[in-house]
C-alpha positions in Angstrom: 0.0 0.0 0.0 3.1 2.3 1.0 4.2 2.1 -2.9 0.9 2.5 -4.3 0.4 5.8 -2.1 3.7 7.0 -3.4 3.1 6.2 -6.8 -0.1 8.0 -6.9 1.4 11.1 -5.0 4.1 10.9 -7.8 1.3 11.2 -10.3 0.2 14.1 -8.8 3.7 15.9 -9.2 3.9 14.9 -12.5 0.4 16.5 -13.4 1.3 19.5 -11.4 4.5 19.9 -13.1 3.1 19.6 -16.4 1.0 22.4 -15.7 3.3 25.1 -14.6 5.4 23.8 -17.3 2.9 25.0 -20.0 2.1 27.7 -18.3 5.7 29.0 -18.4 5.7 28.3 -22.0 2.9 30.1 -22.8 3.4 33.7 -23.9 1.1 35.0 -26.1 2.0 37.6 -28.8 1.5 41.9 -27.2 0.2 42.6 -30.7 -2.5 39.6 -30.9 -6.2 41.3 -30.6 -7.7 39.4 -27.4 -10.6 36.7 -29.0 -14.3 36.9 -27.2 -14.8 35.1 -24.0 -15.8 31.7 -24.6 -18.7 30.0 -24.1 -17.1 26.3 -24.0 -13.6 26.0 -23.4 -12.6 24.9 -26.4 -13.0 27.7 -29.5 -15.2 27.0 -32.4 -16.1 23.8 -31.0 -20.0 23.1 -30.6 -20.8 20.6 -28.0 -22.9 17.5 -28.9 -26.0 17.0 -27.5 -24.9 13.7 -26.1 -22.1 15.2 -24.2 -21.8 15.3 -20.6 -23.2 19.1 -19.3 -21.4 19.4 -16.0 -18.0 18.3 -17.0 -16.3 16.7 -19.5 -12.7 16.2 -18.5 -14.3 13.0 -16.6 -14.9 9.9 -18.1 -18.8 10.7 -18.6 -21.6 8.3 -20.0 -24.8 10.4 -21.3 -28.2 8.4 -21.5 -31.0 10.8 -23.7 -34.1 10.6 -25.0 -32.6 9.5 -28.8 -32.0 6.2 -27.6 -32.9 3.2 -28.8 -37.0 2.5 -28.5 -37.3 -0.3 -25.8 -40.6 -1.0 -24.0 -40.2 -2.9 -20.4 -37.0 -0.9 -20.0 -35.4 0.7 -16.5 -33.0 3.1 -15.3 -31.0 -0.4 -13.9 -31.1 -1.6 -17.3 -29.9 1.6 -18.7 -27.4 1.9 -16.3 -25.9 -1.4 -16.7 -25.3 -1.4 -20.4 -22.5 1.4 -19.6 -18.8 1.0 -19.6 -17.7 0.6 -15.6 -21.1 0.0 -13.8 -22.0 -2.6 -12.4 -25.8 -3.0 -11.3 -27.1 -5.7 -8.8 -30.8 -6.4 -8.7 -32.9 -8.3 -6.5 -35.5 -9.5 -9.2 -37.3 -8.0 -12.3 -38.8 -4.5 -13.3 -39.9 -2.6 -9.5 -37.3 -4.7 -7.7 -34.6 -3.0 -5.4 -31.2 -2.1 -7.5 -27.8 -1.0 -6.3 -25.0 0.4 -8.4 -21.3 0.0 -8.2 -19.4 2.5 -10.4 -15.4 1.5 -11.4 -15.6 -1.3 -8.2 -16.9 1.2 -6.1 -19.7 0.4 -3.0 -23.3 1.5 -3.8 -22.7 4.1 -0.6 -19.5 5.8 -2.9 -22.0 6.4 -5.5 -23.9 9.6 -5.3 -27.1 10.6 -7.1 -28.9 13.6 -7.9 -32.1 14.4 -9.6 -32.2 17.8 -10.8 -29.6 18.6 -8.6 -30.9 17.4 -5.7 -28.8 14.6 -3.8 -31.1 11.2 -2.7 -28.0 9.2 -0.8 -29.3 9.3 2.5 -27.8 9.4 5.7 -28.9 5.8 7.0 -26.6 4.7 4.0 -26.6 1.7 2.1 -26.7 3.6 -1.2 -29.9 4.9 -3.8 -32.5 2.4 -4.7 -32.1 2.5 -8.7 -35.3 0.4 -8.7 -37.3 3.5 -6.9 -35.9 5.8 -9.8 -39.3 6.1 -12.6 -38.3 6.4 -16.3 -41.4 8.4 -17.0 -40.4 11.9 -17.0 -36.5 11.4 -17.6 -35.0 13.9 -20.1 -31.5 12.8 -19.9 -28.9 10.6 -17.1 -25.3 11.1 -16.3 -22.4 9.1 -15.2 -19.7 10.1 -14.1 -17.1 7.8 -13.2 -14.5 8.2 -10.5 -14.6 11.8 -10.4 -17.0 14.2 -9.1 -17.7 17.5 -10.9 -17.6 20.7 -9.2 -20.8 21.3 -10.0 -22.3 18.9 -7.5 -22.3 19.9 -3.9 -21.4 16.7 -2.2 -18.9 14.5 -3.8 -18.6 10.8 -4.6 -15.8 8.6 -4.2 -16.8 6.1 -6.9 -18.8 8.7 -9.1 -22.1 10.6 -9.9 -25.6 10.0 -11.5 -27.0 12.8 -12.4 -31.1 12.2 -13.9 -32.4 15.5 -15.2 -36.0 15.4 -16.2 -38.0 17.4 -18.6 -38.1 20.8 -19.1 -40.9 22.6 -21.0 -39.9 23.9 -24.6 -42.7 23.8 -27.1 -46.4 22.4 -26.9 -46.7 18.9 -26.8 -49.3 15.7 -25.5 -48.3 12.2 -25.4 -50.0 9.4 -24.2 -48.6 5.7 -23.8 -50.0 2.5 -22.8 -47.8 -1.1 -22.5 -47.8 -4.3 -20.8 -46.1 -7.4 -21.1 -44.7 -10.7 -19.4 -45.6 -11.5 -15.7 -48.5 -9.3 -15.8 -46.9 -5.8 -16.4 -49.0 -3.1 -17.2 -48.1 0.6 -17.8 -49.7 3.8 -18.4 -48.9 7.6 -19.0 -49.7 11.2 -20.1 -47.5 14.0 -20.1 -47.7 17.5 -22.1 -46.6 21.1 -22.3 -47.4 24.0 -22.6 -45.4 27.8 -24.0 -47.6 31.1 -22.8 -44.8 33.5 -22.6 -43.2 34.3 -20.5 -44.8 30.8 -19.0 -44.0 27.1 -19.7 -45.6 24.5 -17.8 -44.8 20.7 -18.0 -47.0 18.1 -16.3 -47.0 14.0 -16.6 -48.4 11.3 -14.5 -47.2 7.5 -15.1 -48.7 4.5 -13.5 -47.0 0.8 -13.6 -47.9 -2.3 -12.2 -46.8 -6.4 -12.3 -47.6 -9.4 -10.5 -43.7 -10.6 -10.9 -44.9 -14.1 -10.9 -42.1 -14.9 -13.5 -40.4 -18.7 -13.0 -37.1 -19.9 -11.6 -35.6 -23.1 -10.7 -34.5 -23.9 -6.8 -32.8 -26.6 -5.6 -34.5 -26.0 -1.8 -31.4 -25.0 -0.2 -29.4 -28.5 -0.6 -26.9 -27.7 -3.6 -25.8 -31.2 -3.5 -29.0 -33.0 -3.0 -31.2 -33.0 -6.4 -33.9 -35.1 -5.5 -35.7 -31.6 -3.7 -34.7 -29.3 -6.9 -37.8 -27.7 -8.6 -39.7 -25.2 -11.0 -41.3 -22.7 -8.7 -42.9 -19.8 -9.5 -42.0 -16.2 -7.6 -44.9 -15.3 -4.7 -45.1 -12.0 -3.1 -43.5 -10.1 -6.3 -45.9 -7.6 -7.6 -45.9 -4.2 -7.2 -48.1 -1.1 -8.3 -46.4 2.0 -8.6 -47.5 6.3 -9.6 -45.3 8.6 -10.1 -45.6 12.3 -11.4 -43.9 15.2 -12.2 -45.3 19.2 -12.3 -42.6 22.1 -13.5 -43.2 25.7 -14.6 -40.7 27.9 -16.1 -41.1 31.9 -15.8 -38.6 34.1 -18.3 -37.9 37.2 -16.5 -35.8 38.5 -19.5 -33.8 36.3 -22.7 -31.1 35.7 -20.0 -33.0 35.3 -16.6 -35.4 32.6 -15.3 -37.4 31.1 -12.2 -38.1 27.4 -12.4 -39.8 25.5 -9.9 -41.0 21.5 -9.4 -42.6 19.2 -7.6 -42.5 15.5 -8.3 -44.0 12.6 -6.4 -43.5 8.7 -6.2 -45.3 6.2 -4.5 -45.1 2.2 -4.3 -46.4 -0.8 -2.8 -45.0 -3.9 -3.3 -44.4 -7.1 -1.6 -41.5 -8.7 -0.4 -40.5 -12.0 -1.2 -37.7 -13.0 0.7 -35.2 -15.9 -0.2 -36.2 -18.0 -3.2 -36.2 -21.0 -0.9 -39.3 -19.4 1.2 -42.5 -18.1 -0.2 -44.1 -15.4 1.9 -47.5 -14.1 2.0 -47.8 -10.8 3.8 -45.0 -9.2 3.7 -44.8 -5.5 1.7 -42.9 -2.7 1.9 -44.3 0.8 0.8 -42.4 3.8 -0.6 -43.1 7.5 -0.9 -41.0 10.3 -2.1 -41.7 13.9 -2.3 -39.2 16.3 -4.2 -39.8 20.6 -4.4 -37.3 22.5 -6.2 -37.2 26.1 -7.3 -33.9 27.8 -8.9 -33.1 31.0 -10.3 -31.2 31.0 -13.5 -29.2 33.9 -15.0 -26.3 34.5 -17.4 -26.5 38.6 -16.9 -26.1 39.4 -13.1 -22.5 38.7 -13.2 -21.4 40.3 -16.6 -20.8 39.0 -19.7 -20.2 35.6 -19.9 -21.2 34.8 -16.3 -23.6 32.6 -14.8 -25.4 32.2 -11.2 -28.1 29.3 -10.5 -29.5 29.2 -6.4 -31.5 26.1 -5.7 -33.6 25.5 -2.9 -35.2 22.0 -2.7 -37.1 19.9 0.3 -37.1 16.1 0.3 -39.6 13.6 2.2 -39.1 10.2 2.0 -41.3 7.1 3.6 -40.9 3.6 4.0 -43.2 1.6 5.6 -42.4 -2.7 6.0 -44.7 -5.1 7.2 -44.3 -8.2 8.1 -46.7 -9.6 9.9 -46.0 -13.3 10.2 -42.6 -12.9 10.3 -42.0 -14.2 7.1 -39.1 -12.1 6.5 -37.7 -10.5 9.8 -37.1 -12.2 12.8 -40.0 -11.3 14.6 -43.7 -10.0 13.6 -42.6 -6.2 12.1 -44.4 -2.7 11.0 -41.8 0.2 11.4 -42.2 3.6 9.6 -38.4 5.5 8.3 -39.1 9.0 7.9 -36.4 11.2 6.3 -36.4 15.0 5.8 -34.0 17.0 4.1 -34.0 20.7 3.1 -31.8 22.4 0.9 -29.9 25.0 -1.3 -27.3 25.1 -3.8 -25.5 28.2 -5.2 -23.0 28.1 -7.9 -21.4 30.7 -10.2 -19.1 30.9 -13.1 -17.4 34.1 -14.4 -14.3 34.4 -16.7 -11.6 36.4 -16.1 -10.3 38.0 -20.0 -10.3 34.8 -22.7 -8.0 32.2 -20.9 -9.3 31.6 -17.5 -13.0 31.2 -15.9 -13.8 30.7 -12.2 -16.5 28.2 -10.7 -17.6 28.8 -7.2 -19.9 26.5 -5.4 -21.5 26.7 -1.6 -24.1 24.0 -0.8 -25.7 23.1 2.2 -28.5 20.8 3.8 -30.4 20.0 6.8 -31.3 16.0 7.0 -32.7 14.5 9.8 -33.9 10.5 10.2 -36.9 9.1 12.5 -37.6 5.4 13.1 -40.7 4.2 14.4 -42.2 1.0 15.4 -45.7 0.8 14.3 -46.3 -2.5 16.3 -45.4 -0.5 19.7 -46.3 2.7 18.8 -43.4 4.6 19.9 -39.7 5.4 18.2 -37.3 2.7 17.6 -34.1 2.9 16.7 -32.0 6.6 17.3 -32.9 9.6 16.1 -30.7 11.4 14.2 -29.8 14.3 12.5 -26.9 16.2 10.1 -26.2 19.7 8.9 -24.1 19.2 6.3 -22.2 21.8 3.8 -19.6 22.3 1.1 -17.6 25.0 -0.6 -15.6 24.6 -3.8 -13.9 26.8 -6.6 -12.3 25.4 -9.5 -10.1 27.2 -12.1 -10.2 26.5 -15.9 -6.9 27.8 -17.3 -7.2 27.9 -21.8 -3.4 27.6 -23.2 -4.3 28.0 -27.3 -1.3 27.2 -28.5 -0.9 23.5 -26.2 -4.5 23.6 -27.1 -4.8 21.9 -23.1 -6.9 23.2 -20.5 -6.3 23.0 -16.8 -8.6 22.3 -14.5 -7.3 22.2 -11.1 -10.2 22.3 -8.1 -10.3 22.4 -4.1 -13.7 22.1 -2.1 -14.4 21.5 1.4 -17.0 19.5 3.3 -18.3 19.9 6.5 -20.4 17.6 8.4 -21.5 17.7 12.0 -23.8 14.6 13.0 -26.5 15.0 16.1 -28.0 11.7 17.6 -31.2 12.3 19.9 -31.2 11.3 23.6 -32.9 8.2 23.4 -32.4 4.7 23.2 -33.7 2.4 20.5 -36.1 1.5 22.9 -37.4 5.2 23.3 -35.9 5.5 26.7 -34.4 8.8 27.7 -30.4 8.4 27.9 -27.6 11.2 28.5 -27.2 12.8 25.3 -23.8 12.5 23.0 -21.7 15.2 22.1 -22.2 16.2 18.1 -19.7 15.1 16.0 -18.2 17.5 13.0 -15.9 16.2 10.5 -14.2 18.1 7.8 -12.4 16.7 5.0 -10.4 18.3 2.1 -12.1 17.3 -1.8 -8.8 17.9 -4.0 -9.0 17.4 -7.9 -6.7 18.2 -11.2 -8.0 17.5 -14.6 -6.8 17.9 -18.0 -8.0 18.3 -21.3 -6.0 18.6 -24.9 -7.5 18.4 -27.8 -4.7 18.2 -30.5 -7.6 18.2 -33.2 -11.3 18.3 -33.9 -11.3 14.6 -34.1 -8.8 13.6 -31.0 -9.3 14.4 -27.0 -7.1 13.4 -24.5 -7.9 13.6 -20.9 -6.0 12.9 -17.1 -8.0 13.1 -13.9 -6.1 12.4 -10.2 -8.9 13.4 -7.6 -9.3 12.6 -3.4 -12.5 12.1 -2.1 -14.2 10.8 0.7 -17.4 9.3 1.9 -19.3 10.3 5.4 -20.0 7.3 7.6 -23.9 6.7 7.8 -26.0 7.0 10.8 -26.3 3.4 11.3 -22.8 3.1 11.0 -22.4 5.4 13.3 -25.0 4.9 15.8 -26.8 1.4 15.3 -27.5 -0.7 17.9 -30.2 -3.6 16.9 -28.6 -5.9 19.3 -26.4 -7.5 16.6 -25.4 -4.4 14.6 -23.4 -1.9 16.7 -22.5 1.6 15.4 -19.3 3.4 16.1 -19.3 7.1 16.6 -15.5 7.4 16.4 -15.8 6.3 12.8 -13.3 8.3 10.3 -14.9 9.0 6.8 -13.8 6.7 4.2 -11.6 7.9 1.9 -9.1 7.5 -1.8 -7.6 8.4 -4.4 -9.0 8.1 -7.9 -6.6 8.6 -11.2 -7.5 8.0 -14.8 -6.2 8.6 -18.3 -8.9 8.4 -21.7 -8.9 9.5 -24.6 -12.2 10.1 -27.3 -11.9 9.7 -31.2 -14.1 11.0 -33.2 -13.4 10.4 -37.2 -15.8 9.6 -40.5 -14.4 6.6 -42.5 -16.4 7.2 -45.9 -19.8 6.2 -45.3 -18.8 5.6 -41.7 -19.0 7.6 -38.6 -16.9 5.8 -35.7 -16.4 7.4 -31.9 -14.3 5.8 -29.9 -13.4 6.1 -26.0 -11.1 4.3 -23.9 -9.5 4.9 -20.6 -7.1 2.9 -17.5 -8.2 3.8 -14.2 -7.3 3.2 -10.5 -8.0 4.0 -7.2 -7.2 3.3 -3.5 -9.3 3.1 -0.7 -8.4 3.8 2.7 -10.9 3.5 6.0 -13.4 1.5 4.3 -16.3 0.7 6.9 -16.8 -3.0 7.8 -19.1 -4.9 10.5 -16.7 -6.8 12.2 -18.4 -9.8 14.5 -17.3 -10.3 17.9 -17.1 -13.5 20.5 -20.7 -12.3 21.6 -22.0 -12.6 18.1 -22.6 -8.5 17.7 -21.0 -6.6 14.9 -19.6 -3.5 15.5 -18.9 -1.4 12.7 -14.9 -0.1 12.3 -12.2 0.9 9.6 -10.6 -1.7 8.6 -10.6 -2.4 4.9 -8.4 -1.0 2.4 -9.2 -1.5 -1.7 -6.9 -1.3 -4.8 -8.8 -1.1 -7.7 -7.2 -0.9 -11.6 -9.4 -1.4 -14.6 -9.9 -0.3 -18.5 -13.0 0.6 -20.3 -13.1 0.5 -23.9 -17.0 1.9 -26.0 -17.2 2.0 -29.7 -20.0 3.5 -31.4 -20.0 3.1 -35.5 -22.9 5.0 -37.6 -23.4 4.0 -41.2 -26.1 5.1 -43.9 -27.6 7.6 -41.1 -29.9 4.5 -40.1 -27.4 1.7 -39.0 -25.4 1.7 -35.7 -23.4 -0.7 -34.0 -22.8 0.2 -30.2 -20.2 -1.7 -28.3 -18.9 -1.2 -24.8 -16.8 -3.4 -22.2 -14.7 -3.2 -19.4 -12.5 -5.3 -17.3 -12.0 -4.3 -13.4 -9.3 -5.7 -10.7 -10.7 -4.8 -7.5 -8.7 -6.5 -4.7 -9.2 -6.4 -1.1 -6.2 -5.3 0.4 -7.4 -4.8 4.0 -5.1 -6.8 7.1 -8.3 -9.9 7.2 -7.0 -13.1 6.0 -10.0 -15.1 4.7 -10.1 -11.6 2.1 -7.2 -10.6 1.7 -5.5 -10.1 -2.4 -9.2 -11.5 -3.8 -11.9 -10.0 -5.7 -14.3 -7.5 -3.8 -17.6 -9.2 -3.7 -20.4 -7.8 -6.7 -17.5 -6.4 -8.6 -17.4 -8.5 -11.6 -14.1 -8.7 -13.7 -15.8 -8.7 -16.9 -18.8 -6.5 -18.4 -19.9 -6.2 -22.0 -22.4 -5.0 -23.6 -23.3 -4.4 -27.3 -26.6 -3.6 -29.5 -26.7 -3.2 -33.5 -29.5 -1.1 -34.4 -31.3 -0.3 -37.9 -33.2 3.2 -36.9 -35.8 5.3 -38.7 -35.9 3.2 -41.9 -38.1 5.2 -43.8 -41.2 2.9 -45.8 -43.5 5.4 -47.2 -45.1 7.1 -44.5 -44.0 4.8 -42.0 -40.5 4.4 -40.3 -39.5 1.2 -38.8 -36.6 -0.1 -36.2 -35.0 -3.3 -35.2 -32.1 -4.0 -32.8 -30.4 -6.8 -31.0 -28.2 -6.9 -28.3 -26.2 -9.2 -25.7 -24.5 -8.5 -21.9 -21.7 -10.8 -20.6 -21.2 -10.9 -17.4 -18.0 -12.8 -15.5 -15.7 -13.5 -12.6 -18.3 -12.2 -10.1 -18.3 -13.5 -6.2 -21.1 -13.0 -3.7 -18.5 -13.2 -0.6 -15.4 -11.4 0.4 -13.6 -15.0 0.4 -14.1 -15.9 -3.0 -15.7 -19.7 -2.4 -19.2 -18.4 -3.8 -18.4 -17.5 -7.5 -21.6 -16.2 -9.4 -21.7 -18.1 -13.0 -20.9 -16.1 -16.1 -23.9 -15.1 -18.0 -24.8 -14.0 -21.7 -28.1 -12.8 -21.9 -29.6 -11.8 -25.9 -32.6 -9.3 -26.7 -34.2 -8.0 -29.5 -37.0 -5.9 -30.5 -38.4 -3.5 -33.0 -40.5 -0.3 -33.4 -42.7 1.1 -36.2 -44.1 4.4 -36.6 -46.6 6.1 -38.5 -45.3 10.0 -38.6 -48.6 11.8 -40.3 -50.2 11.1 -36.6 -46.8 9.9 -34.3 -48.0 7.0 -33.5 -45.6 4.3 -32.4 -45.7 0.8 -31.4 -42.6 -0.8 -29.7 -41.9 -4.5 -29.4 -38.8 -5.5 -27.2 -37.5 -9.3 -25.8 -35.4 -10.0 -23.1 -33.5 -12.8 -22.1 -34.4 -14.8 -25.3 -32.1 -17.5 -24.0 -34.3 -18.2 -20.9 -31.0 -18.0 -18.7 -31.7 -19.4 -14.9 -29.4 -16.6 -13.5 -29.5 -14.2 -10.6 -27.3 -11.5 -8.6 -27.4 -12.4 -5.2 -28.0 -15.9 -3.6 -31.7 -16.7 -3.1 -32.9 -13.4 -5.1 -33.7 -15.1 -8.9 -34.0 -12.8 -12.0 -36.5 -13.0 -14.4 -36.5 -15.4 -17.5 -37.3 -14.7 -21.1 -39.4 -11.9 -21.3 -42.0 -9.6 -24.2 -42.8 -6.1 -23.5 -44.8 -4.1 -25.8 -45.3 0.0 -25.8 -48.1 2.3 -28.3 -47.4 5.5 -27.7 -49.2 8.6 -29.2 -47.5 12.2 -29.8 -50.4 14.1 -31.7 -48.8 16.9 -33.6 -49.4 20.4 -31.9 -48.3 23.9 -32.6 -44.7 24.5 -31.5 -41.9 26.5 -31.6 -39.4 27.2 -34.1 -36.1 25.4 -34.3 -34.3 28.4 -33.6 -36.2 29.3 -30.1 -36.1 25.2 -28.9 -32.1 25.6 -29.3 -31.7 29.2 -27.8 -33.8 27.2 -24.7 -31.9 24.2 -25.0 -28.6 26.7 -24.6 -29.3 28.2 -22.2 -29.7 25.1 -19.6 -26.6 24.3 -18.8 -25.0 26.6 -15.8 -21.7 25.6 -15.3 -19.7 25.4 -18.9 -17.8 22.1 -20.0 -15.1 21.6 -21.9 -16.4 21.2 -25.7 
């Protein structure tokens, strides 16, 4: 570990060094007229649509609405066909989904919608599964780094789910069902009353999840029990809705406000080896947002966005036979957070712009046991807040930007005077912890067609509050718990290049990281676990996507990567093997025939297949998760007088028997089917959706 740490510290020289080398090279001409501020970094460069808003000196994944028409589809299963993510599910469509990003835990992961953060602080990472597609304009990933532009940082990485923004006047309805009784409905539409827009859509979604699997009852080595069950307790029924209205105060200057809402019921099904009844677990989430937007308060060339945002989220589990938790259960988990987010960007002459950021947030968590009727559990609470700047130096001549940043978190956890058993107890001291975010980036682009790109970033992650203050009787928190923290470093490079009738874009990057303090439950004589620091990671990997266009409607998308992530913590049963859910090997890759015009029709076909290998579901290694290749297919055909659409998609054409965690089966071959109906309606020029569509992003990227 002592080498690694040096060789990353010698990495960080080297970048440094580099800098101030080019900087002393860099002497521009008396006599040479000054060119206009910039817009993007990069001059005479136009950024693609598909290209990462808050920074692209990261290695960046962008999911949009031009993507491949798919009906049954999820954000887990967009997620998981990018390059370094790993997603582990717990069963089909409504099931709970964690991500891992570049061998990351789901906790290192942060994710935002619309700016707002939804990492908790009880931990254990975002439910992807609780994340509707409905109302999605566009997702983010952003591995290993975090931009500035967020206020709290990740130490694997950053999703970032924007949803829709009015532009022009629109109305689209959509119906769908498919396999294992889905069912889906939903109706959206906007409207432009200067200096108004309004959007509104609402989006329903049920299944009974009744899919089949195979079990062996829990004796691997006894077939005579094994059978074809089907899944009990599966279904779920799910609404979720989304309200915004935008309010022009002048071309430059806007308010926008939102409120969305998400609520689900589902049932919980346990191990495959035991079929509850009763069991169900209910979700609600409420998310208010306003922002002011302006690129005139500051000056030319400036921008300024303030957020302000409140989140309420609700779980409710029962259980009562006590199918699933030890005893007979109903608990409630209330979390509250407010909000507000200020960031501003000014540049200083044509070389060198300034991003400030200052966030803060009020959380606080409340437990309660229905059952009882009183608090279980600790009370909690955390003030939390961050300030950052970052400095993006232009040198024309190296055609290189530098992008070194610095921000600061704060965080100072309260826990209420009360046991878990709601009895009054002396009350501990808060605890604050501050912790340094430090990050370098560069960019060159030697040509149109060729970027090259080095990140080296520190980050950290906060303990959660059960790490910090469980006590269940067998899980134990820790108050004198140091954040988790490590180094990330990676090198990419994108090319972009026609070949004839070909368009090919390529990106590929090595990346690494070390993990210090990681947060473990280790189990003692009396059979409690108490959480400490104890683990230590080194992680090295390459990521390699392809995407090849031909005849404007035939594509062929490609992506994989391969991922070392060793345990390199002191335990001997772990030590030098692969971290658990981090599998060595991901591909994915889809060809595509889009938009085939056939009179006054247009038609669509794609297939596509995910490998998945060398994963393990324990720290030891002795539980190895078999390698999988799962195929789809579908199709699409539209008839454009009337935008009407029908979508047909498969999944799992194989039937594979697979699943990500022991006991926890995923579904087998699948059909989904989607009509959807976008009447035509009076809108806006092209020339007022792109001056809209310009002015969204706050913070500028390099092009």
């Amino acid at each position: 570990m002592t080498k690694a740490r040096q060789l990353m510290r010698g990495g960080a020289l080297v970048l440094t060094w580099a800098c101030a080398t080019a900087l002393a090279q860099e002497t521009p001409p008396a006599e040479q007229a000054a060119p206009p501020v910039r817009e993007t970094v990069v001059q005479g460069v136009t950024r693609a649509p598909d290209r990462p808003r808050e920074d692209e000196a990261a290695s960046a994944s962008t999911i949009t609405e031009n993507r491949t028409p798919r009906s049954g589809e999820s954000v887990p299963q967009l997620l998981s066909e990018l390059p370094g993510v790993s997603v582990t599910q717990l069963g089909g469509l409504g099931s709970q989904a964690s991500i891992s990003i570049r061998g990351s835990t789901p906790s290192q992961v942060s994710v935002y919608v619309d700016g707002v953060p939804l990492n908790s602080m009880t931990g254990g990472g975002v439910d992807l599964g609780a994340l509707p597609l409905g109302d999605v304009e566009r997702i983010e990933v952003y591995r290993g780094m975090s931009p500035i532009g967020f206020g709290e940082s990740g130490l694997g990485g950053v999703v970032s789910i924007t949803t829709r923004v009015p532009t022009e006047d629109t109305l689209s309805l959509d119906v769908g069902g498919g396999s294992f009784g889905t069912w889906s409905a939903g109706a959206a539409g906007s409207a432009v009353m200067k200096p108004v827009r309004l959007y509104g859509g609402v989006h329903v979604m049920g299944a009974r999840g009744d899919f089949g699997y195979f079990s062996d009852n829990g004796t691997a080595f006894d077939p005579s029990d094994d059978r074809n069950v089907q899944r009990q307790n599966n279904d779920f029924r799910q609404v979720d809705g989304l309200v915004r209205g935008v309010l022009t105060l002048s071309r430059r200057r806007e308010v926008r406000a939102s409120l969305s809402l998400f609520a689900r019921n589902q049932g919980v099904p346990g191990l495959g080896i035991y079929d509850t009844r009763e069991s169900d677990l209910s979700t609600l989430r409420l998310l208010g947002s306003a922002s002011y937007e302006s690129r005139e308060d500051l000056g030319p060339g400036g921008r300024l966005r303030a957020q302000f945002y409140t989140l309420l989220t609700e779980q409710r589990f029962r259980d009562p036979l006590g199918e699933v938790a030890p005893i007979p259960t109903s608990s409630r988990d209330t979390t509250t957070t407010l909000g507000s987010t200020l960031r501003a960007s000014q540049p200083f002459g044509p070389r060198l712009r300034f991003t400030g950021l200052l966030d803060g947030r009020y959380e606080s968590s409340k437990p309660r046991d229905l059952l009882e009727g009183r608090a279980s559990g600790t009370p909690s609470s955390r003030l939390f807040g961050a300030a950052g700047i970052e400095a993006n130096v232009w040198f024309p001549s190296l055609k290189l930007d530098v992008m070194p940043s610095a921000r600061l978190e704060v965080a100072r956890d309260v826990v209420s005077g009360r046991d878990p058993f709601g009895q009054p107890v002396p009350e501990q001291p808060p605890i604050t912890r501050t912790f340094p975010v430090l990050r370098l980036a560069l960019i060159a682009r030697p040509s149109e067609q060729l970027a090259m790109r080095a990140n080296l970033g520190r980050y950290a992650r906060l303990p959660s509050s059960t790490e910090l203050y469980g006590n269940t009787g067998f899980l134990l928190g820790n108050p004198k718990l140091q954040p988790e923290s490590g180094f990330n470093a990676d090198l990419g490079t994108t090319l972009a290049r026609p070949l004839g009738p070909l368009h090919v874009n390529l990106d590929a990057a090595v990346f690494g990281a070390l993990v210090d303090d990681l947060i473990q439950f280790q189990q003692n004589a009396q059979g409690q676990a108490r959480a400490i620091n104890i683990g230590q990671a080194r992680i090295l990997g390459t990521e390699l996507s392809v995407s090849v266009s031909a005849y404007r409607h035939l594509s062929l998308r490609a992506q994989g990567t391969f991922t070392d992530a060793l345990d390199t913590s002191n335990v001997a049963a772990s030590r030098d093997r692969q971290l658990p859910l981090r599998p060595r090997f991901q591909t994915y890759s889809r060809l595509e025939l889009e938009k085939l015009p056939l009179g006054r029709f247009r038609v669509g076909a794609y297939v596509d297949g995910h490998f998945t290998g060398g994963n393990y579901l324990d720290p030891a290694n002795l539980v190895r998760v078999s390698s999988r290749l799962l195929f789809g297919a579908g199709g699409s055909i539209s008839f454009e007088p009337q935008r009407l659409r029908l979508v047909l998609s498969a999944q799992n054409l194989g039937n594979s028997r697979v699943n990500d965690l022991v006991g926890f089966p995923l579904p087998g071959r699948a059909f989904f089917a989607t009509l959807s109906w976008s009447p035509p309606l009076h809108s806006q020029s092209k020339a007022e959706r792109d001056a809209s569509s310009n002015e969204e992003a706050l913070v500028p990227s390099v092009s």
